[in-house]
C-alpha positions as CSV (number, residue, x, y, z in Angstrom):
1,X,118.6,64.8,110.6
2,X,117.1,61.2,110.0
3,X,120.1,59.9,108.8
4,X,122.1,61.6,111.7
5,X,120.1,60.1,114.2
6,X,120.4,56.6,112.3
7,X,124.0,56.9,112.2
8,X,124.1,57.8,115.8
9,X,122.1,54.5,116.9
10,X,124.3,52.5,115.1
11,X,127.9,53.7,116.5
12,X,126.7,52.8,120.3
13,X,127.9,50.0,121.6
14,X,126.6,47.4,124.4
15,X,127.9,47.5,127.8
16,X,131.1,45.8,128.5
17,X,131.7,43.2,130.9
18,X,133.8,42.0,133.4
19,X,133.4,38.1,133.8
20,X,133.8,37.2,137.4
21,X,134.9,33.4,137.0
22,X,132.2,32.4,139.7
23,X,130.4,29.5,138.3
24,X,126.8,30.5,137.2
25,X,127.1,34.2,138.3
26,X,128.1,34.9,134.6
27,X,125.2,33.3,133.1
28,X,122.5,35.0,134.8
29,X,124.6,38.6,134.6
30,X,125.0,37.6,130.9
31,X,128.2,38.3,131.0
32,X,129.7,39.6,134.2
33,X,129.9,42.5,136.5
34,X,130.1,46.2,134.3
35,X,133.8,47.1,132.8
36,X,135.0,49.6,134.8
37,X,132.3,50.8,137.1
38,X,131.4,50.1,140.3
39,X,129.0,46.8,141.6
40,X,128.3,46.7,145.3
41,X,127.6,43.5,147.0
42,X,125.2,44.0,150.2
43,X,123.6,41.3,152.9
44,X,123.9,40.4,156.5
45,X,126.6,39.2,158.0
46,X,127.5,35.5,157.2
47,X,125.9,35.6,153.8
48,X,129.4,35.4,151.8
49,X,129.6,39.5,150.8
50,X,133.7,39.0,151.3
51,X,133.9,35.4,150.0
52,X,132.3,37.0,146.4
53,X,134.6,39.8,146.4
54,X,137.6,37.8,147.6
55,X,136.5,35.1,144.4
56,X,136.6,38.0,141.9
57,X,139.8,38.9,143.0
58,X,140.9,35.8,142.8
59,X,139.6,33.9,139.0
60,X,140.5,37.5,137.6
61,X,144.0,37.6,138.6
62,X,144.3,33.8,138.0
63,X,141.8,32.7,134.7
64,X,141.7,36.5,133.1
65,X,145.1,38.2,133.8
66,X,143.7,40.2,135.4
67,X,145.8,42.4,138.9
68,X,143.8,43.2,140.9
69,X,143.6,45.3,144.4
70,X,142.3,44.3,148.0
71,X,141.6,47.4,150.3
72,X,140.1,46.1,153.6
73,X,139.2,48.1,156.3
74,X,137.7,45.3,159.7
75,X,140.0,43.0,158.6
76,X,143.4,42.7,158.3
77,X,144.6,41.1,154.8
78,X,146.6,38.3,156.6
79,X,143.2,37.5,158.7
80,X,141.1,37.0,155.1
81,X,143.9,35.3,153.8
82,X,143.6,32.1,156.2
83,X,139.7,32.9,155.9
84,X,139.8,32.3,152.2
85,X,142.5,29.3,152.1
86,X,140.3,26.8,153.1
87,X,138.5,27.4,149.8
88,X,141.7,26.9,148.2
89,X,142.2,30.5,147.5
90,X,146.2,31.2,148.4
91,X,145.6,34.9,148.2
92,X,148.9,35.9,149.8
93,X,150.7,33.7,147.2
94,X,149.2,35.7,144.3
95,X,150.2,39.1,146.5
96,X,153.7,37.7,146.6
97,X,153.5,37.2,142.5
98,X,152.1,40.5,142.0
99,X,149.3,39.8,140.8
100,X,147.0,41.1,144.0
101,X,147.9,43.8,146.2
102,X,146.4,43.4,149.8
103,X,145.9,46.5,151.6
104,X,144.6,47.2,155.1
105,X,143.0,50.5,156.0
106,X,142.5,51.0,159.9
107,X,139.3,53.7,160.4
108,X,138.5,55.3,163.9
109,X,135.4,56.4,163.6
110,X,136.2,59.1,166.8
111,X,138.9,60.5,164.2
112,X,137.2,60.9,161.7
113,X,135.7,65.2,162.3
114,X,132.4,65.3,159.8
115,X,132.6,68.5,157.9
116,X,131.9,70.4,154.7
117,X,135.3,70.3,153.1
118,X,136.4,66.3,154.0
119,X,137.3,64.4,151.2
120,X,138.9,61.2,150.1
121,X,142.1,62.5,149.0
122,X,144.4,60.5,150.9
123,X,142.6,57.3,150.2
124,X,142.7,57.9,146.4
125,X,146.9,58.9,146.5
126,X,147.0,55.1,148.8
127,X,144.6,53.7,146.5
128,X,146.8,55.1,142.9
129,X,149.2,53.5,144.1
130,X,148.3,50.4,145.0
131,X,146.9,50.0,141.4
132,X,150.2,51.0,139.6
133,X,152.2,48.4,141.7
134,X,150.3,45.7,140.3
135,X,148.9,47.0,137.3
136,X,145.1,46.8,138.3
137,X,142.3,46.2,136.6
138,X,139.7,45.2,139.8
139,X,139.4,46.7,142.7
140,X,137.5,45.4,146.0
141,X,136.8,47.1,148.9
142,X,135.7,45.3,151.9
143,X,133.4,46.6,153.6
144,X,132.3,50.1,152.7
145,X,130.9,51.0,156.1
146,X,133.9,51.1,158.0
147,X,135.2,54.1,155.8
148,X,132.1,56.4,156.2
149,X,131.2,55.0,160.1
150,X,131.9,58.3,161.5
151,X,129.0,60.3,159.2
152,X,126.0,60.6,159.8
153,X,125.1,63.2,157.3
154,X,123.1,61.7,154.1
155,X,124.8,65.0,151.6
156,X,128.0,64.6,153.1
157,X,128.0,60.9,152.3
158,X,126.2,60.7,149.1
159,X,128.4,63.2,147.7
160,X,131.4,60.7,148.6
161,X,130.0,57.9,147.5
162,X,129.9,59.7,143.8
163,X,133.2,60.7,144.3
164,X,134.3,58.0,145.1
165,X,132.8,55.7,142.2
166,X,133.2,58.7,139.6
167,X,137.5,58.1,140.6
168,X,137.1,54.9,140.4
169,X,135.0,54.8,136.9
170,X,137.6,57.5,135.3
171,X,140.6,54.6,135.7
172,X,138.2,52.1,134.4
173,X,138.6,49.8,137.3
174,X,136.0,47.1,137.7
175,X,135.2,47.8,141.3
176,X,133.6,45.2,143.9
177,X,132.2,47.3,147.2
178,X,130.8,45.2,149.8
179,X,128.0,46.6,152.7
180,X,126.4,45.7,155.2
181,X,122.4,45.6,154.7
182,X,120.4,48.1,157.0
183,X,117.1,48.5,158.3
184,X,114.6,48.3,155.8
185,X,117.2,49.5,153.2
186,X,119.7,47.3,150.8
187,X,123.0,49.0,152.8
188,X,123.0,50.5,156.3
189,X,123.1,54.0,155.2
190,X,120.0,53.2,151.9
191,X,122.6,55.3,149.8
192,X,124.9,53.3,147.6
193,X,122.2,52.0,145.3
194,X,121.1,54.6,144.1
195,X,124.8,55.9,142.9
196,X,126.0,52.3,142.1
197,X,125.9,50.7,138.4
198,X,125.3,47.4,139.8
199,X,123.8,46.1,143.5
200,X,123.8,42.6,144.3
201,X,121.6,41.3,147.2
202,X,123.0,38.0,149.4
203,X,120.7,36.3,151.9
204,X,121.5,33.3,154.3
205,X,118.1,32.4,155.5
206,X,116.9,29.4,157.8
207,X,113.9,27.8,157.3
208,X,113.0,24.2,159.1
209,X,116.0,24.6,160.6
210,X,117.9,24.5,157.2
211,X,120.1,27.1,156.4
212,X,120.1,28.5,152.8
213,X,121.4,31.3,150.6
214,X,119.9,33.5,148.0
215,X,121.7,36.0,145.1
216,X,119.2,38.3,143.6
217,X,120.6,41.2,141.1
218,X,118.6,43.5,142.2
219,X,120.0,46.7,139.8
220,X,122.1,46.1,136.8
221,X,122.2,49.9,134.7
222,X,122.5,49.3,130.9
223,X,121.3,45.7,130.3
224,X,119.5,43.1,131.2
225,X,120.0,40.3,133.4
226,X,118.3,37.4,134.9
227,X,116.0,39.0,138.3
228,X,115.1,36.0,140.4
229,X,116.6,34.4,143.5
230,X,119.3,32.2,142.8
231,X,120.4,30.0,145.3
232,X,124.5,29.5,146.0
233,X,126.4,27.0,147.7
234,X,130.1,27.9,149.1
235,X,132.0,24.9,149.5
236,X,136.0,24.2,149.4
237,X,135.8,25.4,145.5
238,X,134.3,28.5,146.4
239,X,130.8,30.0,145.3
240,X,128.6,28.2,143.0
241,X,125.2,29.9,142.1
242,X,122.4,28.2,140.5
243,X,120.8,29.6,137.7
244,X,117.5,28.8,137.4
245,X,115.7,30.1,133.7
246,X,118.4,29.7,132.0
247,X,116.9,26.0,131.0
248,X,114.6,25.8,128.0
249,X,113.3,22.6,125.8
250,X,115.6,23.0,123.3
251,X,117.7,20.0,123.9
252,X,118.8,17.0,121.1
253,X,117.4,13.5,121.7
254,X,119.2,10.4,120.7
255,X,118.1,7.3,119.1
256,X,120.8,5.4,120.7
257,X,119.3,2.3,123.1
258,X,120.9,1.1,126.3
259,X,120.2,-1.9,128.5
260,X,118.3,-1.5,131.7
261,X,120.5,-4.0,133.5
262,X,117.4,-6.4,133.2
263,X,117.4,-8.4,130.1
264,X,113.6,-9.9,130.5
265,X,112.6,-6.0,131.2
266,X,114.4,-5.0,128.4
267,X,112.4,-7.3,126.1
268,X,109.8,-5.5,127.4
269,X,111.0,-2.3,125.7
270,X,111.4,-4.2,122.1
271,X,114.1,-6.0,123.3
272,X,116.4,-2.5,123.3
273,X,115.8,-0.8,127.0
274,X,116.2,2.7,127.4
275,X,116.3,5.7,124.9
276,X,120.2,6.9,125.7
277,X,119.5,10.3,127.1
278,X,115.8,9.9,128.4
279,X,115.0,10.0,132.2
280,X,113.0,6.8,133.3
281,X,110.7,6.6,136.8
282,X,110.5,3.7,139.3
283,X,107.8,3.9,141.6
284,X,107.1,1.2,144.3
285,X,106.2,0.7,147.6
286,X,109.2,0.0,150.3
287,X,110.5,-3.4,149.5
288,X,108.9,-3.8,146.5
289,X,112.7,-4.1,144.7
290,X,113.2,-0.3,143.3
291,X,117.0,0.3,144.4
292,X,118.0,-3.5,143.5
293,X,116.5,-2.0,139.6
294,X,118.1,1.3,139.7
295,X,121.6,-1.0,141.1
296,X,121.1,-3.5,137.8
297,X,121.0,-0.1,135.6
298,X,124.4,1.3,137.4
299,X,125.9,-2.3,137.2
300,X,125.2,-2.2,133.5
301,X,126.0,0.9,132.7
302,X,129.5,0.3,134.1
303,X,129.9,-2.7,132.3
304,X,129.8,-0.9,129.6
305,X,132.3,1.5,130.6
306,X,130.3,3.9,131.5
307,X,130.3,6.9,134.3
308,X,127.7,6.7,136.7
309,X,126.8,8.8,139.1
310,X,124.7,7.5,142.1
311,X,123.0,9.6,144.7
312,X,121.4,8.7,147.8
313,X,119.0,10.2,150.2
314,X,118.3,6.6,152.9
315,X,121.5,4.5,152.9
316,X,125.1,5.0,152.9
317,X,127.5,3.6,150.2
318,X,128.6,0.9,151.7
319,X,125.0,-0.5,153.1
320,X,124.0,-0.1,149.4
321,X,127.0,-1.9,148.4
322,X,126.5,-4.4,150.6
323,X,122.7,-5.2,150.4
324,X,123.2,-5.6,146.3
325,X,126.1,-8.0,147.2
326,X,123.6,-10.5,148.2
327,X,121.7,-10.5,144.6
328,X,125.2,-10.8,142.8
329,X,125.8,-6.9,142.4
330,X,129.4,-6.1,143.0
331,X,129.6,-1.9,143.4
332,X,132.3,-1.8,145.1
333,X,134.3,-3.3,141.9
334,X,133.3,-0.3,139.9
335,X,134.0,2.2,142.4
336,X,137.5,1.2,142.8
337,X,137.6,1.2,139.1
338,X,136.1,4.7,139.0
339,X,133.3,4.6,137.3
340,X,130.9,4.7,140.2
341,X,131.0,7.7,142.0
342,X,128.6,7.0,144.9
343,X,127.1,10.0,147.1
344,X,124.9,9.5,150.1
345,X,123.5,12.3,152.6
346,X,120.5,13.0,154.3
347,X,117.9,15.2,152.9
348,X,117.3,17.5,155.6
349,X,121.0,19.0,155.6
350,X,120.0,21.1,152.8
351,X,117.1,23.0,151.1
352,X,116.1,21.5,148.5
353,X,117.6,24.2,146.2
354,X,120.7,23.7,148.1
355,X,120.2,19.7,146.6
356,X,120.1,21.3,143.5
357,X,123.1,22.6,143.6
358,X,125.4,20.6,145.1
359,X,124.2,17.7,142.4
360,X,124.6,20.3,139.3
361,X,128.4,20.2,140.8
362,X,128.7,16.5,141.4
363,X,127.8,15.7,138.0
364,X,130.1,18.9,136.4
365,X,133.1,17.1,138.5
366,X,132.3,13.7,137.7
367,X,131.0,14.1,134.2
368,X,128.8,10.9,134.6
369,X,126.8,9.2,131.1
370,X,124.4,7.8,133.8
371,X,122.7,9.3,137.2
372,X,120.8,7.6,139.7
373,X,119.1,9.3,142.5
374,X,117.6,7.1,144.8
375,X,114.7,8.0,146.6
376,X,113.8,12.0,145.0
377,X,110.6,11.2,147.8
378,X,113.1,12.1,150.5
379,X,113.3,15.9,149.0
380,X,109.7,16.3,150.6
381,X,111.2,16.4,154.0
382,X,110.6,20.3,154.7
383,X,110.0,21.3,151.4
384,X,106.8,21.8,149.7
385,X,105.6,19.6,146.6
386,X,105.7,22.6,144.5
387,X,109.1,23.3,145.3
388,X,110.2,19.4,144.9
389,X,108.5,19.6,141.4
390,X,110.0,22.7,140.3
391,X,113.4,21.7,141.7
392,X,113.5,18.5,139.7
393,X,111.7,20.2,136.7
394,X,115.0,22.2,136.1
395,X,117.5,18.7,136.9
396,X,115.1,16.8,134.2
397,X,116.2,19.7,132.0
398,X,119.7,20.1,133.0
399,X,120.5,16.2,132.5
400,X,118.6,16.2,129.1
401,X,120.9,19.1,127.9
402,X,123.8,17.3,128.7
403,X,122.3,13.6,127.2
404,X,122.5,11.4,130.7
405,X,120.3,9.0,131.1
406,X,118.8,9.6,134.4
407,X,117.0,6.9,137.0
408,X,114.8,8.3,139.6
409,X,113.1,6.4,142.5
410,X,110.3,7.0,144.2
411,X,108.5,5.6,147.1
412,X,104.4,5.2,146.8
413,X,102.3,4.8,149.7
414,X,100.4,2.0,147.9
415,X,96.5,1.4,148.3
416,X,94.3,2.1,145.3
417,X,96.7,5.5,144.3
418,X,99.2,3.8,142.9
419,X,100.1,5.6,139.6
420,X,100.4,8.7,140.9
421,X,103.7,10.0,142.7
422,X,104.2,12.2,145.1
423,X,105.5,15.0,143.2
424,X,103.8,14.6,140.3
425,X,106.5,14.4,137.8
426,X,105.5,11.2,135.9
427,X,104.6,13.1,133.0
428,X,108.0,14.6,132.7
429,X,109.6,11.8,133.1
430,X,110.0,9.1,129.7
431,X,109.9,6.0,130.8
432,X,107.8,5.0,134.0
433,X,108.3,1.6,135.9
434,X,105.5,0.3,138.5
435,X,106.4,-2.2,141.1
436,X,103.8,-3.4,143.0
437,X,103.0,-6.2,145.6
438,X,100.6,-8.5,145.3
439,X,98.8,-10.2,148.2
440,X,96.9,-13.6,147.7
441,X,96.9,-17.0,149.6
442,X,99.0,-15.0,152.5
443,X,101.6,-14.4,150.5
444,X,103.5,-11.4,149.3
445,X,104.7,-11.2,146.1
446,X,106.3,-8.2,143.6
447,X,104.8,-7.5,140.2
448,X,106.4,-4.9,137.3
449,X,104.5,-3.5,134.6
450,X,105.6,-0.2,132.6
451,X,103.0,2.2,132.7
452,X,104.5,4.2,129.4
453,X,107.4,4.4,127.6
454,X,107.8,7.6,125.2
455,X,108.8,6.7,121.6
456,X,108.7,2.9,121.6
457,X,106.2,-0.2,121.8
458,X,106.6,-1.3,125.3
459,X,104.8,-4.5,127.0
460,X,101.6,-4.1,128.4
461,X,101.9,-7.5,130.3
462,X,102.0,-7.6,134.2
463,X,104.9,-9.6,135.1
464,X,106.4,-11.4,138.7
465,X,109.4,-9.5,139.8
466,X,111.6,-12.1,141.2
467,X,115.1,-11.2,142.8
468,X,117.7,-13.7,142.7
469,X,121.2,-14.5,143.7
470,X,121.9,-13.9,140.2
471,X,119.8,-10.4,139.6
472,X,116.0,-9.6,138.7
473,X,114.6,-12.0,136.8
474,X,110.6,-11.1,135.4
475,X,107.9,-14.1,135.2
476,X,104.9,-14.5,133.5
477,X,101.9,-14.3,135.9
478,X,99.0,-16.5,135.7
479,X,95.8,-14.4,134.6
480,X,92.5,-16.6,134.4
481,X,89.2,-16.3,135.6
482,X,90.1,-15.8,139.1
483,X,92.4,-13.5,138.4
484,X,96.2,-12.5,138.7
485,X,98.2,-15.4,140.4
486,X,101.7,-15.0,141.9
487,X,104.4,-16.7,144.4
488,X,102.8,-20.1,145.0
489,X,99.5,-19.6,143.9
490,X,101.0,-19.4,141.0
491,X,102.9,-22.2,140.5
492,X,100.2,-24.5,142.3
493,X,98.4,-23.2,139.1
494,X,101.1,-24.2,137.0
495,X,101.2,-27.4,138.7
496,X,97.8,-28.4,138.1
497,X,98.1,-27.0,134.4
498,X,101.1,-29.1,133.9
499,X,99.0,-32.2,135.2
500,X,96.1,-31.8,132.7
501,X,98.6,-31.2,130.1
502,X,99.9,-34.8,131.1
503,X,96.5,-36.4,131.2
504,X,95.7,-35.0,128.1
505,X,99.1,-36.6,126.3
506,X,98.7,-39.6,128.2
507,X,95.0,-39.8,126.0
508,X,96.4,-38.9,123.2
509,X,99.0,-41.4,123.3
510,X,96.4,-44.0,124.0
511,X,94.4,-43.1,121.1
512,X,97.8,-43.1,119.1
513,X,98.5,-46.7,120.1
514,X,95.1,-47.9,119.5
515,X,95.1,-46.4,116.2
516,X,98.7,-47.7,115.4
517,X,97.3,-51.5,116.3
518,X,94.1,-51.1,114.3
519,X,96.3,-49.9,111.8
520,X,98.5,-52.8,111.7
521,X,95.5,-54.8,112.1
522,X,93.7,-53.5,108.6
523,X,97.3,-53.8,106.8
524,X,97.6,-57.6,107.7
525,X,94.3,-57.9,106.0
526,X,94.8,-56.0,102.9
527,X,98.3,-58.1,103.0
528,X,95.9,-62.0,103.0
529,X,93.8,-60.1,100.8
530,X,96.8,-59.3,97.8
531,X,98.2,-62.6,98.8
532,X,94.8,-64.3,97.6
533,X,94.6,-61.3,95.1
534,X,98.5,-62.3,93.5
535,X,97.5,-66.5,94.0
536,X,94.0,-65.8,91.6
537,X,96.1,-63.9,89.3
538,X,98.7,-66.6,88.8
539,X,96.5,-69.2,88.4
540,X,94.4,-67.3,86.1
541,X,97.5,-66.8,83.9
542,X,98.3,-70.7,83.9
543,X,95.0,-71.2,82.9
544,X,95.6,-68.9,80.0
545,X,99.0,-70.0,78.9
546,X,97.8,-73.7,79.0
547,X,95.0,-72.8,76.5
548,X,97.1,-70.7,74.6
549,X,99.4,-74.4,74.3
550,X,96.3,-76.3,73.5
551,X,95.3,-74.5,70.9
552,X,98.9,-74.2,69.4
553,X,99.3,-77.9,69.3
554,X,95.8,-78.6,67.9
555,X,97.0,-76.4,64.8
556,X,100.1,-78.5,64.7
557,X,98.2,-81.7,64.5
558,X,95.7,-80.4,61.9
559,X,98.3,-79.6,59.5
560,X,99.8,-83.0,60.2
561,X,96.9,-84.5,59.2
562,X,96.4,-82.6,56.0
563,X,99.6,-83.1,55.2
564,X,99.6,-86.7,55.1
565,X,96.4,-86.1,52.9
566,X,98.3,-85.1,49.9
567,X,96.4,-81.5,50.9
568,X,98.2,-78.6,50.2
């Protein structure tokens, strides 16, 4: 029995799936909608019930081979055809390839008698057939409450609703129902979740005046799937959802090093710049130079030949453009190259999930090595810190899985708070940048410093940020006992250092030249001296030589002598 029961267990099977094609939808379904059963897709109006149906229609006939059929029954197909083809969906094309079939069902409530013995009969023999003429495999209908508008009996209509998905489940059809939410309840009759295999709840919300829209899977039968709120965008692609735990810290770092556009800040970083990969923070206060260093990056970046992308939440493209012009940062070239791809729009014409979203599919279509996003302090306009945090938490992780080296900007208030952000995300971030003014003397004047760099010995030295005609150039400060100078204090300093230094080699070139003379001096007398030295010498050695003679020619004369002597 053991060994029955063993065997059993290991000759089931998972659930099959369906993928749907709709970016993100997949992932957080793990895998699509259930293989030939029924999903039913319920919200308000406006919340994109027919766009998601329309959309698996659509990627299954045209990315999975996959026919499918379109029963309607408010609107006619030729009315959700030039619905749908602004999204790019030509769904009467793919009808004309056989590939959909579009069918429209008109329903009277007022005909429709409620009794014991009605059934669907005539809907299945139109449905059969639809499916045969195309050979499908999905199935939409759209919406369910039109069909079933005339009943108002809750056995009647549950016993329909099971007949009808128990048809459809028999043929294997992947089936897509949408309805319309009710009262308190998922649908407007609170029926069809309980007999569906899979209910999928859409909201359009507004909040501050900002619209957004939420995908929760609210029942999946037979496996798991993600169960938060997902936020989806519909633009002219279609729908997009946002998955957001898919994400975990289990991306690859590189050791690679890449210039931060600034070569005295990158000798600040050992001479290298950036880890390839990492996400760095400017902070600053306004003015204080942040977007002209997040420009040098981009300009460097594309230098190299790299994709950038750059987003902005205060200034169009072409202000940007125009404003870096002035400190010898041509944009525009690398834009017309295309490997800028510049994107500016305001912060409050999304939620901030919705900013999510529509950057996840910036950098999918532009497939940038480098993204700047320029200020991430804008996000806070009507969203709350913890929703800012946890929205860039999940980019931070998303650009780390896919190795781009990301730049974000933030604006400080300034005063004695400083090093801390706004969001509080300098701890996720790798590399953080402070700019900073100084004030002294009534002057104004920018300082850098990098408050921490992960994996590399950085510069701890406070340096004058100076912008140019030629770029961002870092000085050494003055620090002395009355502290940090800058701007003209600074080089007054340096003035009156370069002075002493003068005085002090004009001294020691005084002392040199006295020293040279006394020098000279002491080696004309040491030259009388060996003169007199060499003259006593020589006339020491004539005295010698002359008595050496003397007594040479004395022997000479003594022999002589002895000689004449007759002596021997």
């Amino acid at each position: 029995m053991p060994s029955r029961a063993k065997r059993s267990a290991r000759e089931l099977s998972p659930l099959e799936k369906t993928p749907t094609g709709i970016p993100g939808f997949d992932e957080i379904s793990e895998g699509g909608l259930p293989k030939g059963r029924t999903a039913i897709v319920c919200g308000g109006a406006g919340c994109g019930k027919t766009m998601f149906g329309i959309e698996f229609l659509v990627r299954g006939a045209l990315e999975y081979d996959e026919p499918g059929v379109l029963m309607a029954f408010e609107e006619t197909p030729e009315d959700i055809a030039r619905n749908v083809a602004s999204l790019g969906f030509d769904i009467q094309d793919l009808a004309n390839k056989k590939k959909l079939f579009l069918d429209y069902i008109s329903v009277e409530p007022h005909e429709i008698q409620e009794s014991g013995d009605y059934d669907l009969e005539g809907l299945f023999i139109r449905l059969q057939s639809a499916v045969e003429a195309v050979g499908a495999k999905r199935v939409m209908f759209d919406t369910l409450e039109a069909l079933f508008s005339g009943f108002s009996n809750p056995g009647i209509l549950r016993a329909e609703f099971r007949r009808l998905f128990r048809w459809l489940k028999d043929r294997g059809l992947t089936t897509v129902i949408t309805a319309e939410r009710g009262e308190g309840t998922l649908t407007r009759h609170g029926l069809e979740e309980y007999v569906s295999d899979c209910v999928i709840l859409l909201d359009h919300r507004i909040k501050d005046q900002i619209s957004a829209r939420r995908l929760r899977i609210v029942k999946y039968r037979g496996t798991k799937h993600g169960a938060d709120e997902y936020p989806f965008l519909i633009d002219e692609r279609g729908m997009s959802i946002l998955p957001l735990t898919s994400l975990q810290l289990q991306h690859t770092v590189s050791n690679e090093r890449i210039s931060s556009g600034v070569p005295d800040l990158d000798e600040m970083l050992e001479g290298k710049g950036y880890f390839r990969g990492s996400s760095v923070l400017i902070t600053g206060t306004a003015g204080s130079g942040k977007t002209t260093l997040a420009a040098s990056f981009v300009d460097a970046a594309c230098l190299r030949g790299e994709r950038c992308l750059y987003i902005d939440f205060e200034e169009s493209r072409h202000q940007v453009a125009r404003n870096m012009n002035s400190v010898g940062i041509d944009l525009d070239q690398w834009s017309k190259k295309g490997l800028l791809a510049h994107e500016a729009w305001r912060p409050t014409q999304f939620g901030i999930e919705m900013h999510l979203l529509r950057i996840h599919k910036l950098i999918e279509r532009v497939k940038p090595q480098c993204v700047v996003i320029d200020p991430i302090t804008n996000l806070m306009n009507g969203s709350s810190d913890k929703e800012v945090y946890s929205m860039l938490m999940r980019l931070l992780d998303f650009l780390k899985v896919a190795g781009i080296t990301a730049v974000f900007v933030s604006l400080t208030s300034g005063g004695d708070n400083m090093e801390q952000t706004t969001v509080g995300i300098s701890s996720l971030t790798d590399t953080w940048i402070l700019l900073r003014d100084l004030e002294l003397n009534g002057e104004r004047n920018r300082c850098l410093y990098v408050l921490k760099s992960r994996g590399m010995a950085h510069s701890n030295q406070l340096r004058e940020f100076v912008i140019t005609g030629q770029g961002i150039r870092l000085l050494s400060v003055y620090i002395g006992p009355g502290g940090v100078l800058t701007g003209s204090s600074r080089v007054t300093q340096e003035s009156a250092e370069r002075a002493v230094a003068i005085q002090k080699q004009q001294e020691i070139e005084r002392k040199q030249q006295d020293a040279a003379r006394k020098r000279l001096t002491i080696q004309a007398q040491v030259a009388a001296l060996q003169a007199e030295l060499d003259a006593v010498e020589k006339e020491e050695n004539t005295l010698n030589r002359d008595d050496r003679e003397r007594e040479k020619q004395d022997k000479a004369d003594r022999d002589m002598l002895a000689k004449s002597r007759g002596s021997r």
